[in-house]
C-alpha positions, 0 to 999 in steps of 0.5 A: 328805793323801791318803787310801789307796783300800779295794779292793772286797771280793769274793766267791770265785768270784763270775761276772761278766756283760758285761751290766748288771744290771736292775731288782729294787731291791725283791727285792735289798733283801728278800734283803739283810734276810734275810741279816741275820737269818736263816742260810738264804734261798732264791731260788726259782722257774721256770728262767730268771726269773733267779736266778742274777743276783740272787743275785750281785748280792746276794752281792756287795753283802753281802759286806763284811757278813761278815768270814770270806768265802765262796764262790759255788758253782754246782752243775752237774748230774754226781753227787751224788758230786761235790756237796763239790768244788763248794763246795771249788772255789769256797772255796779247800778242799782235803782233807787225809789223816784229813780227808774234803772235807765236814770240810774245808769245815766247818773252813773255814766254820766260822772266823765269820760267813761267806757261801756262795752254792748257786747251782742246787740244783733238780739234786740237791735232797734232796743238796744239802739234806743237805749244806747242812743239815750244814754249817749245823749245823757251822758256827754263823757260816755264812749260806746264799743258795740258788738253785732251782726249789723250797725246800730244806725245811730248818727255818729256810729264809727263802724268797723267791719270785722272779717274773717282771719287771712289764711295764708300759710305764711301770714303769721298773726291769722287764721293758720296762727289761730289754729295751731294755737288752739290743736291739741296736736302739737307739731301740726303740719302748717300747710294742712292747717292752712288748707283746713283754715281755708275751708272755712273761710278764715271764721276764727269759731270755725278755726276753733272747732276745726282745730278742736278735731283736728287729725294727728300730725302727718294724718290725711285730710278726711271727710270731717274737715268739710267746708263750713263757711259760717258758724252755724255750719261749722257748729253742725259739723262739730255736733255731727262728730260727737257721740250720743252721750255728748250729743245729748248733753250739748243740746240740752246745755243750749236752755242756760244763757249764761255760765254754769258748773256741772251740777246745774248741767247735771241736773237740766242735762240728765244723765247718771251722776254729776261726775259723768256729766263733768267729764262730757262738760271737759270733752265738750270744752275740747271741742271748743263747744264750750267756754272755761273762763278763769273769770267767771267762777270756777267750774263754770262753763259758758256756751258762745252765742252761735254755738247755743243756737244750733244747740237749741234747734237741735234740742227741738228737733229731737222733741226735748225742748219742753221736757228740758224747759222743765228741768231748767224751771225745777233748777232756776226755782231751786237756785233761786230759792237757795239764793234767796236764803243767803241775802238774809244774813248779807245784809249786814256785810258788805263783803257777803253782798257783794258776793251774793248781788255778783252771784245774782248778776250772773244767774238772773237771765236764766231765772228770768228766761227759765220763768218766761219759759214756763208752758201754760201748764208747767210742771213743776209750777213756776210761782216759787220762782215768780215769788222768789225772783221778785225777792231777789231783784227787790234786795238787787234793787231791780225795783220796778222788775221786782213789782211786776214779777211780784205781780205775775206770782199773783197772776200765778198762784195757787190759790187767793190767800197767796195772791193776797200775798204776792199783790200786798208784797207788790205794793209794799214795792210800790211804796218803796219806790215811792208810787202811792198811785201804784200801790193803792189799786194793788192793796185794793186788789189783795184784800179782794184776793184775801176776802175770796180766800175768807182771811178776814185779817188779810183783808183789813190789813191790806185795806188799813194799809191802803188807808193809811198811805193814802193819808200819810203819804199824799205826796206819792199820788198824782191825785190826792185820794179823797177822805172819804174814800178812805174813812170808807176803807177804815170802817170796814178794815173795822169791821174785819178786824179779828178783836185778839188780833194784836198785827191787825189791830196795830194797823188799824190804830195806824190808819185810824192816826193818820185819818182822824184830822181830815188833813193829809200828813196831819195825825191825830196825836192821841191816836198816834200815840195809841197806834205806837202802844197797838205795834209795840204790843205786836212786837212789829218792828215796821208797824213801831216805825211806822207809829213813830212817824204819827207820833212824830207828826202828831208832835208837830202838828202840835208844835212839840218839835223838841219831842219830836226830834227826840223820838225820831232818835228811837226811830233812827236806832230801830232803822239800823236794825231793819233787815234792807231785803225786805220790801214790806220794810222799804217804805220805812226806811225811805221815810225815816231817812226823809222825816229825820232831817225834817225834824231836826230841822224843825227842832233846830238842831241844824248839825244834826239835821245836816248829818242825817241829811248827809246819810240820806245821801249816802244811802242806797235805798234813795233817789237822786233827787230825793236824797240831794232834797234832805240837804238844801234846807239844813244846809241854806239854814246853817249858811252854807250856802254853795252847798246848798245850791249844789245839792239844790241843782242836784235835786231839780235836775234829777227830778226832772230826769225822773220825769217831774213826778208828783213832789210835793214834799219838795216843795221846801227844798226849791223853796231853800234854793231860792231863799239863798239866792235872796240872801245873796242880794236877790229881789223880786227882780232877780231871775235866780231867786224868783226862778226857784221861788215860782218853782216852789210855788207851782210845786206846792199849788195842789197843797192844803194851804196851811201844809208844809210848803206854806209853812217853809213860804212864810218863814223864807219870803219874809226872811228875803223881803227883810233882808232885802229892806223890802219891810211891807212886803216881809208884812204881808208875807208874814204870819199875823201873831197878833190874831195867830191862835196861842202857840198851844192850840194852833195847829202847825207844820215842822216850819212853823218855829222859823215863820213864828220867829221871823214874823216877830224880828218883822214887827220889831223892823216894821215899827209896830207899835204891838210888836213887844205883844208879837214878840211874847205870842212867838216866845213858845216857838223859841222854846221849841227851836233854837234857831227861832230862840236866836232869832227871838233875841236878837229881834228883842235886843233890837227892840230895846237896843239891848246888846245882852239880848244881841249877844245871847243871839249870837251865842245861839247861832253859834251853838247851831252853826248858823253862820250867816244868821250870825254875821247879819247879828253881828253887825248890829253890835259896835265890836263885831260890825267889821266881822259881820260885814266881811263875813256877808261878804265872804257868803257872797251877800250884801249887807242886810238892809232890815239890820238898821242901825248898830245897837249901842 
């Protein structure tokens, strides 16, 4: 029978080289060794004794060693700054918003054993020890093989020092083996090749060029074959044997970082057509001046590290340099630009993503350097490329790269109307990595740009924007913005507003909603409703988002969660439809994947609400922390509990990985967490269950006291004390219905329907003697919420010793899979006692002590 072939295992981003390797049995064994044992080996020595090769062939032998993977990562010399992307490029790694790209890479090395290749550390040294450090200290299952001129210096660095090759004529695996592979002469006399070989010190890049020139076989030794004892020597020495059209084009090659073909050599080298240039770019590769590596592409050509730094000083010598900057410039910006159009229609194939991010991958050093380049007057302007990089890394995911280079085509613009334009997009980033706090003084700063350039709507749009995050998103700012600072921003977006403008009046209408109440996340529902009347009408696909969101939260404000969640369905169909490489659509797309398990959850419909917490986790576009949070409270509600406190653990140490930012919103989740750990028996004196109650506490201080976090508080603390039997505290916790506003006029937060419900169950266990009165005040809250409508039932059969009523609970936590709600129900029935009791038990809890006796 035959048996299926195991395809190679490789490393991600791992080059490749039409040459064979040669030689190095003795290093490639003495690394692998390392690599087993230890969790950091650096490969050092001079430029050009060829590092960068052995750590490929290693790295590609060890793979298979480490079942997580890895990445090779070569560092090009742009800025420290750009040190993350690097590794990101080469692991796959996008950032998320509430998850900078250092955190992302920690997330994703640290799911086990895994290797990452650093290949050209010597550029930023103490940087890239730093961030290697971090990772290293992040992620116990990370190995390291580093590349450079000198170790690292971190503690626990395994160094092994590559020297040159033996150059003995008779050593079969060293420098004379190196060279006869790589002569074009073929039969080259062995005791020539060694005295070539020796002459430059065994260097292999040294080797390479020699052989590159070397005589025909039989021929004397000449003048050419001066010693050149280290690669820039030897790099000289190959330039100096070239004629002047290959001198030309070699210099001018050394401003690109990475691969090129002959098209972008044409254009950054010059010269008379693409074909001439192509047959330089094949006599250069013979020389071994450049690299054709059948991984990168074809036709791409890469220039080694040490050979581009001759190249460039020898550009400055010939006064080129600035002259040839601009050429790369005019080409990133045309890259750039051509780049840019393909990502619209990738978003909906995954094929043509991949495709598109790999291409990105590979030119982003340039683009960066060719922007960072730019003399102080550069011809041709660099803002295209500042605006259209910023694109590019918003649809890679480079969130905090794409803001600032937003923020420099600002600095760059032409005129006020386009720094109007780069600062809102630089916002619409800012929100989109879910920093308010950012992007508020950058929508201040583009309504100043657009009043200087007399766009009167530019100007109320940004300052409606402005207005309106600062209301409907509270929870991304580290101080609340004050109301009236933002009724002031209002009154004047007012004022500007254009009257047969339909885009501006929509936003107005949004920010008008959202700041009506005087409560944060608290719309108007009337002028919610208006505002989705005001976006419809501009045929706006983010601003009908956007309004759906008020509405929504208009609905429950006013207790209507079952119109609520159906609404939240048009959004979720308008969501599939958002174009992802936009950042004005960003913001949106984070919140539709956080308020539509909310509302579920709030409407009771907890299958729904675990499915749509699942494609939030699913999502590209969502951080750690903040993805892991959508699933603790639908899944703790439904009884999953396990599940629950995996994702909760998830949550909390991504949050903190992140730096604790302000999380309010999170509140309820870590509140779920400890509701769980009460269920299963906890009490005021169980440390896992007060733990997360007093983290949700502390996380929800700075909250309105009526918001969300007080609302989720007052269903789960009386939910825990009547489990636990602990009835006056489950009294004092919970909401007092029989002084509570008539459901219709109170005002209300997406938990309500649960503390309602709750507080009735707590009336009937407590005795009261009005608790038939308490029951009727949380019936509406059962009409809005299937959960509360159980628990209504059950509260109502235990009043009456009704088994009807138990029984129609039953079947309503059935309906919604509420497991454990189910089985504390079932053992107040005679028949289902058993099962209830072992179905606790099987949850990991005790019987409730508020279930009493069984109804008979």
């Amino acid at each position: 029978m035959d048996s299926a072939v195991e395809a190679p295992v490789t490393l991600p981003g791992l080059p490749e080289w039409e040459t064979g390797f040669v030689g190095r049995a003795a290093e490639r064994a003495a690394a692998r060794a390392a690599l087993s044992q230890e969790r950091l080996v650096s490969l050092t020595g001079p430029a050009g004794a060829g590092k960068t090769r052995l750590a490929a062939a290693v790295a590609s032998e060890a793979v298979k060693e480490f079942p997580a993977d890895g990445g090779f990562a070569e560092l090009v010399p742009v800025r420290t700054d750009f040190l993350p992307q690097a590794l990101a490029a080469a692991l796959g790694v996008t950032e998320r918003p509430g998850q900078y790209l250092e955190q992302a890479l920690e997330e994703r090395l640290g799911q086990g054993r895994c290797l990452l290749v650093v290949d050209g550390c010597e550029h930023f040294p103490e940087a890239v020890a730093g961030l290697i450090g971090r990772l290293l200290e992040s992620c116990p299952g990370l190995v390291v093989l580093a590349t450079g001129h000198e170790p690292l210096g971190l503690g626990g660095e395994h160094v092994l020092k590559v020297e040159p090759l033996p150059v003995a004529e008779e050593q079969a695996t060293g420098a004379v083996a190196l060279f006869l592979d790589r002569t074009r002469e073929p039969g080259y006399d062995r005791r020539l090749a060694a005295q070539v070989c020796a002459r430059r010190g065994g260097l292999p890049l040294a080797v390479e060029l020699a052989a590159a020139h070397a005589p025909s076989p039989g021929a004397a030794d000449d003048d050419r074959h001066a010693p050149a004892l280290t690669a820039e020597r030897a790099v000289e020495w190959s330039y100096s044997l070239l004629d002047p059209d290959e001198r030309r084009l070699f210099r001018r090659l050394g401003v690109f970082l990475r691969g090129f073909d002959a098209e972008a050599a044409h254009t950054v080298g010059g010269g008379s057509d693409t074909e001439v240039t192509a047959r330089l770019l094949d006599r250069l590769t013979a020389r071994a001046l450049l690299v054709r590596g059948s991984g990168t592409g074809t036709g791409l050509r890469r220039m080694p590290g040490a050979v581009r730094a001759v190249a460039l000083r020898q550009l400055g010598a010939e006064g080129e340099a600035a002259q040839c900057r601009a050429r790369h410039l005019a080409w990133a910006t045309a890259t750039a630009l051509a780049l840019e159009r393909t990502v619209a229609g990738a978003d909906r194939s995954e094929r043509a993503g991949r495709c598109w991010r790999a291409r990105f991958d590979h030119l982003a050093d340039d683009l960066r350097a060719a922007l960072d380049n730019a003399g102080p007057h550069p011809a041709p302007a660099p803002h295209p490329l500042a605006r259209a990089l910023a694109r590019l890394c918003y649809a890679r995911q480079f969130l905090a790269e794409s803001r600032a280079h937003f923020r420099t085509a600002g600095a760059l613009a032409p005129g006020p109307s386009e720094a109007a334009a780069d600062l809102r997009a630089a916002a619409d980033v800012a929100m989109a990595e879910h920093r308010g706090d950012l992007a508020y003084p950058l929508l201040r700063a583009s309504a100043e740009y657009a009043a200087t350039a007399d766009d009167p709507a530019a100007q109320a749009v940004a300052l409606s924007f402005a207005a309106c995050v600062g209301s409907r998103f509270p929870a991304t700012f580290t101080d609340l913005l004050p109301y009236e600072e933002l009724r002031s921003l209002l009154e004047e977006a007012r004022r500007l507003a254009p009257p047969e403008d339909r885009l501006v009046a929509a936003y107005v209408a949004a920010a008008e909603a959202w700041n009506a109440t005087g409560r944060k996340t608290a719309p108007d529902a009337e002028l919610a409703q208006e505002a989705l009347d005001r976006a419809r009408a501009a045929d706006d696909p983010v601003l009908i988002a956007g309004a759906i969101d008020a509405v929504c939260s208009g609905y429950g404000v006013t207790g209507r969660f079952r119109e609520a969640h159906g609404l939240s369905d048009e959004r979720l169909r308008l969501f599939d439809r958002l174009p992802r490489h936009d950042p004005r659509i960003g913001l949106e797309i984070i919140d539709t994947l956080h308020v539509v398990p909310l509302v579920a959850v709030a409407a009771g419909d907890l299958p729904r609400a675990v499915t749509a917490a699942r494609r939030a986790w699913d999502d590209p576009l969502s951080g750690l922390y903040m993805r892991a949070s959508k699933s603790v409270a639908p899944l703790a509600l439904s009884g999953r509990f396990d599940e629950a406190l995996e994702y909760a653990a998830l949550m909390w140490d991504g949050w903190q990985r992140a730096g604790r930012p302000t999380a309010r919103w999170m509140a309820p989740a870590v509140h779920a967490a400890a509701l769980v750990h009460g269920l299963r028996g906890g009490d005021e004196h169980d440390p896992p269950h007060r733990e997360w109650r007093d983290r949700a506490r502390r996380m929800a201080e700075p909250m309105d006291p009526g918001g969300i976090a007080a609302s989720f508080a007052a269903f789960a603390e009386v939910r825990v004390a009547l489990h636990t039997g602990a009835v006056g505290d489950a009294l004092a916790a919970a909401v007092d219905l029989s002084a509570a506003a008539p459901w219709p006029r109170a005002s209300h937060q997406f938990y309500d329907a649960y503390a309602w419900a709750v507080a009735a169950e707590t009336a009937v266990v407590a005795g009261l003697p009005d608790a038939d009165e308490r029951l009727a005040a949380g019936a509406p809250a059962g009409a809005e919420n299937p959960w509360a409508a159980a628990c209504l039932a059950r509260a109502a059969g235990r009043l009456h010793g009704d088994q009807d009523a138990l029984r129609e609970s039953l079947a309503g936590w059935e309906r919604i899979d509420a497991v454990f709600e189910r089985a504390c129900t079932l053992v107040l029935l005679p028949d289902g006692a058993a099962e209830g009791l072992a179905q606790l038990a099987s949850l990991g809890c005790r019987p409730p002590s508020e279930c009493g006796s069984v109804v008979r």
